[in-house]
C-alpha atoms as a printed R data frame, in Angstrom:
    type eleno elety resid chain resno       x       y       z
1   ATOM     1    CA   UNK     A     1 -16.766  -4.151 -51.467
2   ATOM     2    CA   UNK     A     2 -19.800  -4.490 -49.133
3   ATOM     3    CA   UNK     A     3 -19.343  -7.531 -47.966
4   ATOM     4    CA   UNK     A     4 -15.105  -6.410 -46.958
5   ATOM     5    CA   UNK     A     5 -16.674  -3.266 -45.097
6   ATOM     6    CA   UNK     A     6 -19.255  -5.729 -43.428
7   ATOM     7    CA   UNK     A     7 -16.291  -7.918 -42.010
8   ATOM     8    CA   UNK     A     8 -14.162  -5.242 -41.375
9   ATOM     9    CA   UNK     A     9 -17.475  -3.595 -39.039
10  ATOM    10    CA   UNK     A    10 -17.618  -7.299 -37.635
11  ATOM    11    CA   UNK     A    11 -14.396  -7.330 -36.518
12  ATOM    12    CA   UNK     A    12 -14.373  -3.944 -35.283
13  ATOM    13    CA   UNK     A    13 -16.891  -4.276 -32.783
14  ATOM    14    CA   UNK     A    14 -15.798  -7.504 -31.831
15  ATOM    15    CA   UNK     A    15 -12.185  -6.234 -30.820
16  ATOM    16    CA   UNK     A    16 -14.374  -3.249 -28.706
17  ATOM    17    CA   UNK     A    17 -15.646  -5.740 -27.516
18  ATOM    18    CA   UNK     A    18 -12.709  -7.636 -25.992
19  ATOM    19    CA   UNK     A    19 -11.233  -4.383 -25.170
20  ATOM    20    CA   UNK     A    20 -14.081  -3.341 -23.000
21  ATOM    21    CA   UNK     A    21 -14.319  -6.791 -21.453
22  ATOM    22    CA   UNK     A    22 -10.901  -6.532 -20.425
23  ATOM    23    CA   UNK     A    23 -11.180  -3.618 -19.300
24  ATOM    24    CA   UNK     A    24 -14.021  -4.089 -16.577
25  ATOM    25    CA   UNK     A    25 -12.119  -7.267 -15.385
26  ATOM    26    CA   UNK     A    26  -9.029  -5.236 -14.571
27  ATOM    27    CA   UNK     A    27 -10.978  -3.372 -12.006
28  ATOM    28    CA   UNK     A    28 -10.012  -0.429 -11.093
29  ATOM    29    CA   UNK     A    29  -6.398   1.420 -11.633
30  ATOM    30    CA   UNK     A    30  -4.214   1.352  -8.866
31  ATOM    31    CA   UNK     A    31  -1.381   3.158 -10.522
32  ATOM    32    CA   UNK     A    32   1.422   2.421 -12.817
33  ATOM    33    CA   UNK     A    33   5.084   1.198 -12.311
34  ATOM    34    CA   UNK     A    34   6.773   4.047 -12.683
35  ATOM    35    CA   UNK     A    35  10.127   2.464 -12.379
36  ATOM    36    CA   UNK     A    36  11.116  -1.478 -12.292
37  ATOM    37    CA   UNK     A    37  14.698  -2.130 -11.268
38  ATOM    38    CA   UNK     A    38  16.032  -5.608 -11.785
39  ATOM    39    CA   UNK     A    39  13.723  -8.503 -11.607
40  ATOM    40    CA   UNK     A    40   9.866  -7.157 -11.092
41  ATOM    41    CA   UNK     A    41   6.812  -9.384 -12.179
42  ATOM    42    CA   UNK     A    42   3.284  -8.811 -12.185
43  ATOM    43    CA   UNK     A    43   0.146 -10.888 -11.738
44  ATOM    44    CA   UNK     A    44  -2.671  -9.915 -12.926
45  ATOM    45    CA   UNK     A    45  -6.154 -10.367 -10.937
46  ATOM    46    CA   UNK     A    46  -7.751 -13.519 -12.228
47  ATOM    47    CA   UNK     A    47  -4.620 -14.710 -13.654
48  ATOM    48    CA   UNK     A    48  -1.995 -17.161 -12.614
49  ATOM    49    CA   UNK     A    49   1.120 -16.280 -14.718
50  ATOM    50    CA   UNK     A    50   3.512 -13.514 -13.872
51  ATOM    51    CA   UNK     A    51   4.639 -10.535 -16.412
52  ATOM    52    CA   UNK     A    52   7.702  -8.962 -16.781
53  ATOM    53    CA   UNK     A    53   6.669  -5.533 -15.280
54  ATOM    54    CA   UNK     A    54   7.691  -2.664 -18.422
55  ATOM    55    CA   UNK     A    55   7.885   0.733 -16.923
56  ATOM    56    CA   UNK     A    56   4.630   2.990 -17.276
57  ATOM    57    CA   UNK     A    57   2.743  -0.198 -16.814
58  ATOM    58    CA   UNK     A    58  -0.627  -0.124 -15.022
59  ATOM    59    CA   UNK     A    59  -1.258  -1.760 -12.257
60  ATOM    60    CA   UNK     A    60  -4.978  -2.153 -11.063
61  ATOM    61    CA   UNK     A    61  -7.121  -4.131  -8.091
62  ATOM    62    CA   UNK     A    62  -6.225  -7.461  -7.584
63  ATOM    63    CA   UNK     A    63  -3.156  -7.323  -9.144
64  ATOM    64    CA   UNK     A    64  -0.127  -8.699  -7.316
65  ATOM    65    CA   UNK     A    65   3.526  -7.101  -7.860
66  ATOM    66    CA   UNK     A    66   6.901  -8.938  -6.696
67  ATOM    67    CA   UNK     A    67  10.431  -8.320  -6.411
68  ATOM    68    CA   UNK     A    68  13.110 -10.634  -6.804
69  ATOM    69    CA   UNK     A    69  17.019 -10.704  -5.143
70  ATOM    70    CA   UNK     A    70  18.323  -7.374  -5.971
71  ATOM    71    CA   UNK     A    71  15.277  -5.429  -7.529
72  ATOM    72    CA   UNK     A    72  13.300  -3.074  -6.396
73  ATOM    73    CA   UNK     A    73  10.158  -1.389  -8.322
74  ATOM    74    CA   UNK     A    74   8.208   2.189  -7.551
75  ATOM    75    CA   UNK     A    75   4.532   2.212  -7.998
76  ATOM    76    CA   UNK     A    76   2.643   5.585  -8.578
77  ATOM    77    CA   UNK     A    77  -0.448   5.997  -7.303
78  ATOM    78    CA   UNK     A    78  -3.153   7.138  -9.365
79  ATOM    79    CA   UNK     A    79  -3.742  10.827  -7.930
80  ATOM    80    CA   UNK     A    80  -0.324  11.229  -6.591
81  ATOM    81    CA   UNK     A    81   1.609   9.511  -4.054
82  ATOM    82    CA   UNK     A    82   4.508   6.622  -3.810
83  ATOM    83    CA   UNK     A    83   4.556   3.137  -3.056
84  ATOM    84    CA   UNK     A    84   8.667   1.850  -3.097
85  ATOM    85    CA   UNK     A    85   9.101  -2.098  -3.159
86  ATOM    86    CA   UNK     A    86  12.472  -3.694  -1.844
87  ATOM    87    CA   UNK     A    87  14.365  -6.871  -2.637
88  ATOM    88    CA   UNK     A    88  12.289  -9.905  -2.096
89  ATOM    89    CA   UNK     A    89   8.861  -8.353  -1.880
90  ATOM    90    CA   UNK     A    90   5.410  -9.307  -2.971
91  ATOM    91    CA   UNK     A    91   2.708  -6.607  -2.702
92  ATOM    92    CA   UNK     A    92  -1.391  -7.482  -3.221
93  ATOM    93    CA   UNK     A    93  -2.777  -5.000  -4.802
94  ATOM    94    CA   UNK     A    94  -6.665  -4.623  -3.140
95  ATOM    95    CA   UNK     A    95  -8.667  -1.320  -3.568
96  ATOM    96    CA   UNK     A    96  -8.345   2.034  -5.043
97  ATOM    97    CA   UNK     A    97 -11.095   4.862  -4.724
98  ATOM    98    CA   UNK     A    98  -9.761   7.735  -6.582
99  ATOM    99    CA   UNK     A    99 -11.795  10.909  -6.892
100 ATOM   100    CA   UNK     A   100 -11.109  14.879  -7.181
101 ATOM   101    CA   UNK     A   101  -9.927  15.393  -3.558
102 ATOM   102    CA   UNK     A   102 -10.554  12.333  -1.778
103 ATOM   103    CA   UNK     A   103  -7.755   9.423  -2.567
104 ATOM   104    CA   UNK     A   104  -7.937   6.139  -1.211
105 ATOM   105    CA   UNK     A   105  -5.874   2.670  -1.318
106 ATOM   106    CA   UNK     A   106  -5.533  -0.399   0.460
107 ATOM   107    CA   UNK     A   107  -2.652  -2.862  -0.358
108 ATOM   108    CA   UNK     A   108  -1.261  -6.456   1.256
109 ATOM   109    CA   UNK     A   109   2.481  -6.837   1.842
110 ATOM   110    CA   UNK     A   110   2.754 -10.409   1.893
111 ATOM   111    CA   UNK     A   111   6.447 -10.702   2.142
112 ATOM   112    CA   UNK     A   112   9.386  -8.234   2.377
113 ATOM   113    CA   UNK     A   113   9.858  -4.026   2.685
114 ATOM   114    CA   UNK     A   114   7.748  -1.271   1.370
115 ATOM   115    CA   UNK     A   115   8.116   2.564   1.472
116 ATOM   116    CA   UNK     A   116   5.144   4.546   1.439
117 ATOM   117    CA   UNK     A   117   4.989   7.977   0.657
118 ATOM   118    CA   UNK     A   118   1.772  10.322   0.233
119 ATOM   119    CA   UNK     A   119   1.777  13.377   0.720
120 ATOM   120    CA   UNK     A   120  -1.741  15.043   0.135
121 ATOM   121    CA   UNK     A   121  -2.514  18.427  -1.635
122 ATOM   122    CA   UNK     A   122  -4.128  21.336   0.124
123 ATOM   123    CA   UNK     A   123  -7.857  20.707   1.484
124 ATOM   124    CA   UNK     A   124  -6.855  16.596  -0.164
125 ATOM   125    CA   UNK     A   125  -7.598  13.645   1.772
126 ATOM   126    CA   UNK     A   126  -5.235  10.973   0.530
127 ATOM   127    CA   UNK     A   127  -5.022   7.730   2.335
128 ATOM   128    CA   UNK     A   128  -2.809   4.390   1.854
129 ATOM   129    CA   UNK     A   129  -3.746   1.109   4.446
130 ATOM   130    CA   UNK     A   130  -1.644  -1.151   4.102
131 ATOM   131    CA   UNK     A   131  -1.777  -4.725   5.885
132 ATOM   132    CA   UNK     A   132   0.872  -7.286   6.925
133 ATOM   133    CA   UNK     A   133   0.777 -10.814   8.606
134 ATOM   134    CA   UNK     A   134   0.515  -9.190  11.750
135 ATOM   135    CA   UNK     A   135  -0.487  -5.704  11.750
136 ATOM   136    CA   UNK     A   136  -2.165  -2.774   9.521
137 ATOM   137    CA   UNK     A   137  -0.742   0.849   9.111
138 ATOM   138    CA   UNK     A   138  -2.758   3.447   7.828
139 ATOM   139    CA   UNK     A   139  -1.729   6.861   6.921
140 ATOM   140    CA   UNK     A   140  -2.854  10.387   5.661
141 ATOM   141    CA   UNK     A   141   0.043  12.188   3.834
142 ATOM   142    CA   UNK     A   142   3.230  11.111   5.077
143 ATOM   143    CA   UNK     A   143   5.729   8.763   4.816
144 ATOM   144    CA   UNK     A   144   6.558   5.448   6.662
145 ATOM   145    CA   UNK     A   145   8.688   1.972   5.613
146 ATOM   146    CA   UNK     A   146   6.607  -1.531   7.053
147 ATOM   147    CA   UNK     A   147   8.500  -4.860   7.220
148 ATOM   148    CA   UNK     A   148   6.452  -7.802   6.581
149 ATOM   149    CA   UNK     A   149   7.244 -10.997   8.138
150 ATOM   150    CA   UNK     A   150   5.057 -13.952   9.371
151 ATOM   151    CA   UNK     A   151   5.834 -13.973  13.183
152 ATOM   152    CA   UNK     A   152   6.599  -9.948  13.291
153 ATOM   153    CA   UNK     A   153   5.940  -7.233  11.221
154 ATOM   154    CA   UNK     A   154   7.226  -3.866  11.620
155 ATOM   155    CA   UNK     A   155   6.710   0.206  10.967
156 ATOM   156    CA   UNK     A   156   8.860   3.032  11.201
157 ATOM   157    CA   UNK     A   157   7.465   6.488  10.684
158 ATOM   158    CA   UNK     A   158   9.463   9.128   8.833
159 ATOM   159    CA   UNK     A   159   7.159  11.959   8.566
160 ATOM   160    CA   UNK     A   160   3.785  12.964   9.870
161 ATOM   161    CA   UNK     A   161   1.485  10.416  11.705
162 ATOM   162    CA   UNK     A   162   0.463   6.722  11.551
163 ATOM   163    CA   UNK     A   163  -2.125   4.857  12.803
164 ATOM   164    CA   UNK     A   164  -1.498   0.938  13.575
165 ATOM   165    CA   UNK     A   165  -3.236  -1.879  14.532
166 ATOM   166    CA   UNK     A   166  -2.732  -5.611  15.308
167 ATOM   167    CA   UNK     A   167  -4.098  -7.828  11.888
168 ATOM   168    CA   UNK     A   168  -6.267  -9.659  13.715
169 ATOM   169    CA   UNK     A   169  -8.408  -6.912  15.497
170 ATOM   170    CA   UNK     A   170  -9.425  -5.178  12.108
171 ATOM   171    CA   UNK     A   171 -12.740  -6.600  10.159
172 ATOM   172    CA   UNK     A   172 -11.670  -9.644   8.039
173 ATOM   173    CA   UNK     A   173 -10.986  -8.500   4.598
174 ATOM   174    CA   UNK     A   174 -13.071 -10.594   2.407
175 ATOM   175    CA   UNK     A   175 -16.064  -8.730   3.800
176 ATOM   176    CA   UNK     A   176 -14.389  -5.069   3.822
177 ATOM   177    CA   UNK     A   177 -12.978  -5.608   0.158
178 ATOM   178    CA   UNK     A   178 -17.013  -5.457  -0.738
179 ATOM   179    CA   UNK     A   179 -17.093  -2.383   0.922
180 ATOM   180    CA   UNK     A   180 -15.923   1.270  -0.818
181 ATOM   181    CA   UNK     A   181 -13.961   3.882   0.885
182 ATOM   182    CA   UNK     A   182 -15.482   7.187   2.338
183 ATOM   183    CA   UNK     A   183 -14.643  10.194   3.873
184 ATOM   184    CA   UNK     A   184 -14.818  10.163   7.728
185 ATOM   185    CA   UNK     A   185 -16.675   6.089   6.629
186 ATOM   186    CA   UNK     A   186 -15.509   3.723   9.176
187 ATOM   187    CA   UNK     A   187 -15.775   0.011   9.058
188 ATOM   188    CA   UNK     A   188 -18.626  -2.073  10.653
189 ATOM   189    CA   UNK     A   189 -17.634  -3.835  14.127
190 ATOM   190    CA   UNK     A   190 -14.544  -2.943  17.192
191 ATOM   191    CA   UNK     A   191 -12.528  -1.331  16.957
192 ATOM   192    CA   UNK     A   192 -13.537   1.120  14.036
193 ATOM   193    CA   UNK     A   193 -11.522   2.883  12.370
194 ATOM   194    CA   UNK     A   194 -12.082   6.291  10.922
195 ATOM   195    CA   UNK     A   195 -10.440   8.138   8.059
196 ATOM   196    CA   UNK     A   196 -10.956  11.595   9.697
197 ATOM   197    CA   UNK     A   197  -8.103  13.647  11.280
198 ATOM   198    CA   UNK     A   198  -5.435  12.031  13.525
199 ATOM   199    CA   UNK     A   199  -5.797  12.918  17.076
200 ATOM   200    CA   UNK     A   200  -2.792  14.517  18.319
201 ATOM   201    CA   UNK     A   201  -1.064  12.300  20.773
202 ATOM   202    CA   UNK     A   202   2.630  12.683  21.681
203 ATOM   203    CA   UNK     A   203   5.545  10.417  21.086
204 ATOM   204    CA   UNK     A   204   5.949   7.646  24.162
205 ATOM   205    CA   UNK     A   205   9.355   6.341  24.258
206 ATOM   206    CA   UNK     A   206   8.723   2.996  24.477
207 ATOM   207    CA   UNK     A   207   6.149   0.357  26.592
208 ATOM   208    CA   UNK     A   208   6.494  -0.400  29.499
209 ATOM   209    CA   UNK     A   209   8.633  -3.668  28.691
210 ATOM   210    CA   UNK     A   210   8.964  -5.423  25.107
211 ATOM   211    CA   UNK     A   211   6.079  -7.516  23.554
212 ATOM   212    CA   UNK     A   212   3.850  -7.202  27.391
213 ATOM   213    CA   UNK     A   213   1.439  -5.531  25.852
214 ATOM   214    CA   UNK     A   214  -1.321  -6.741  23.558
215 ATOM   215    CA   UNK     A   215  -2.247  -4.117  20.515
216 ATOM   216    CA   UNK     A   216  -6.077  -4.218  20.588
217 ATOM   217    CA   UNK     A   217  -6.707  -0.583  19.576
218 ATOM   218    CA   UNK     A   218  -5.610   1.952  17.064
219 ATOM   219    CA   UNK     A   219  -2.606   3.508  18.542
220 ATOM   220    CA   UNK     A   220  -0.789   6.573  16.549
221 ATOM   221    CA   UNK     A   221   2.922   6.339  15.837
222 ATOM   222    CA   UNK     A   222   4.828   9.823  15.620
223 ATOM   223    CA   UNK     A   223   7.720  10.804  13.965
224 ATOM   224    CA   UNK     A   224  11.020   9.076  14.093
225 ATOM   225    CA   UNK     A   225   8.407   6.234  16.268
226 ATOM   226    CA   UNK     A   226   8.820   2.250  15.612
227 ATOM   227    CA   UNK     A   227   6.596  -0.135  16.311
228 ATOM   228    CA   UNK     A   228   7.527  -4.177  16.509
229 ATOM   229    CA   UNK     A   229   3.835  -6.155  16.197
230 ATOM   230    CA   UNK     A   230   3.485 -10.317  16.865
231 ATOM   231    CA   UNK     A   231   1.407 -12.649  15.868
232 ATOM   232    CA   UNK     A   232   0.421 -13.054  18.832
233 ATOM   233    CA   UNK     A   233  -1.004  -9.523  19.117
234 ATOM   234    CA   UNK     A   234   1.972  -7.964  21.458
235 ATOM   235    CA   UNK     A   235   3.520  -4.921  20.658
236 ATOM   236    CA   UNK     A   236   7.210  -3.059  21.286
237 ATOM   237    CA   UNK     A   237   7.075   0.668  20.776
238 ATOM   238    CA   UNK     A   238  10.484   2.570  20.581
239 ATOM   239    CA   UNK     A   239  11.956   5.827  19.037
240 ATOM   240    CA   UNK     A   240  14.171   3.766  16.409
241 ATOM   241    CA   UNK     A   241  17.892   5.137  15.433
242 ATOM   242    CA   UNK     A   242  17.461   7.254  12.439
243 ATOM   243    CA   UNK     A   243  21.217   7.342  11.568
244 ATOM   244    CA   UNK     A   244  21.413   3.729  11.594
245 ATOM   245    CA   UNK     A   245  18.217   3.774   9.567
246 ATOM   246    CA   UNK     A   246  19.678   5.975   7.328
247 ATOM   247    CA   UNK     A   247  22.356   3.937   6.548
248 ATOM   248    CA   UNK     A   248  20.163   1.122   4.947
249 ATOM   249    CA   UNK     A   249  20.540   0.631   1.026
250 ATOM   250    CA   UNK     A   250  17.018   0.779   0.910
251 ATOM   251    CA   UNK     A   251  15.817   3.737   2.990
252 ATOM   252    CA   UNK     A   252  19.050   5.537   1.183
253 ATOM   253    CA   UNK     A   253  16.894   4.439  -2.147
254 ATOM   254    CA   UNK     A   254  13.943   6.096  -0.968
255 ATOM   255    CA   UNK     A   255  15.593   9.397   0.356
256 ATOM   256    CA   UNK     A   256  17.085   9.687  -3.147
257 ATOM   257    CA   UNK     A   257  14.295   9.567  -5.331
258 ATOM   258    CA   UNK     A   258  12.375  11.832  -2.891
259 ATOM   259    CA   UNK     A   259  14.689  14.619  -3.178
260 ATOM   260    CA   UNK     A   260  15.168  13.877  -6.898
261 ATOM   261    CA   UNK     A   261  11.160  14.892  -6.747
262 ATOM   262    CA   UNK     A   262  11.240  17.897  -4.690
């Protein structure tokens, strides 16, 4: 009888300690898939097979999610807050800082459409960066779509404010991934980039000409604002049509689930 309750103890803390091993590889939790339609995989950090993504299931650092022809997948963020994959999509999971009433993510489209939405409690600072080939949006509370492409990527703000920059003037990523997110912390070297309030800027139009510009600063994109970035650095900035927007299978996705929320 000893010697079964010895092996059973054995095996006990052997399983805690797989368990807990697993756990600290994970990293930290990003969120959960909240709802997989069609086709939606998952890689896990460290890992080079892909998962049938189950809905509920977490997501955490490092972790990659993809869509395939005809699927789509909704990832909650841990504290609140959407991220809405289309069709065709593969989204890097990088960092999550989640605390009482300061929330903050940083993800990699590599390929195809997202819809972010996060809207932040009273006195909450929530913030979602989110980079592309060619540019990086970052937002506090509000809701934008970014399209992902190698040669152009592109944003289109819905609500609130967002901050965008050409990829290639923010610090390389292998160095700021070391780093964790702060309130009001900015990143070492130019431009920087600070996580305090927007400044309050209003809507231009559109440059002076498309893509004669080069994007070398934060700019901030308004409501119902567009902004087409290059490789190359060069920028378009337009007031896109909404009601053609609207008319999208996609964005009609998004407006439905957020009104199925509110």
């Amino acid at each position: 009888m000893k010697r079964i309750t010895s092996t059973l103890t054995v095996l006990s803390l052997a399983l805690l300690v797989v368990f807990v091993s697993i756990a600290s590889s994970a990293g930290k939790q990003f969120g959960k898939i909240s709802l997989p339609l069609g086709k939606v995989e998952v890689q896990s950090s460290g890992n080079n097979t892909w998962e049938k993504a189950k809905p509920n299931r977490p997501v955490f650092e490092g972790d990659i999610v993809r869509t395939a022809v005809k699927s789509r997948a909704e990832i909650t963020l841990k504290g609140g807050g959407k991220i809405r994959i289309g069709e065709n999509s593969e989204l890097e999971l990088n960092e999550a800082s989640v605390k009482p009433m300061v929330k903050n993510f940083k993800a990699k489209l590599k390929k195809g459409n997202v819809f972010v939405s996060a809207k932040a409690a009273f006195g909450e600072k929530k913030n979602v960066q989110l980079r592309m080939p060619t540019a990086v949006a970052a937002i506090r509370g509000t809701k934008y779509r970014a399209k992902a492409g190698e040669d152009e990527s592109e944003v289109l703000v819905y609500n609130g404010k967002v901050d965008v920059n050409a990829a290639k003037n923010v610090i390389d990523e292998r160095q700021d991934k070391r780093k964790s997110f702060a309130p009001g912390e900015a990143p070492t070297g130019k431009p920087k980039f600070t996580l305090g309030p927007v400044t309050e800027t209003k809507a231009p139009t559109q440059v002076s000409g498309p893509y004669e510009v080069t994007l070398e600063e934060w700019i901030t994109l308004a409501e119902g604002m567009q902004i087409n970035v290059r490789k190359d650095g060069k920028y378009h900035m337009f007031e896109f049509d909404q009601t053609k927007d609207g008319d999208l299978d996609f964005v009609k996705w998004n407006k439905e689930l957020d009104a199925a929320e509110e």
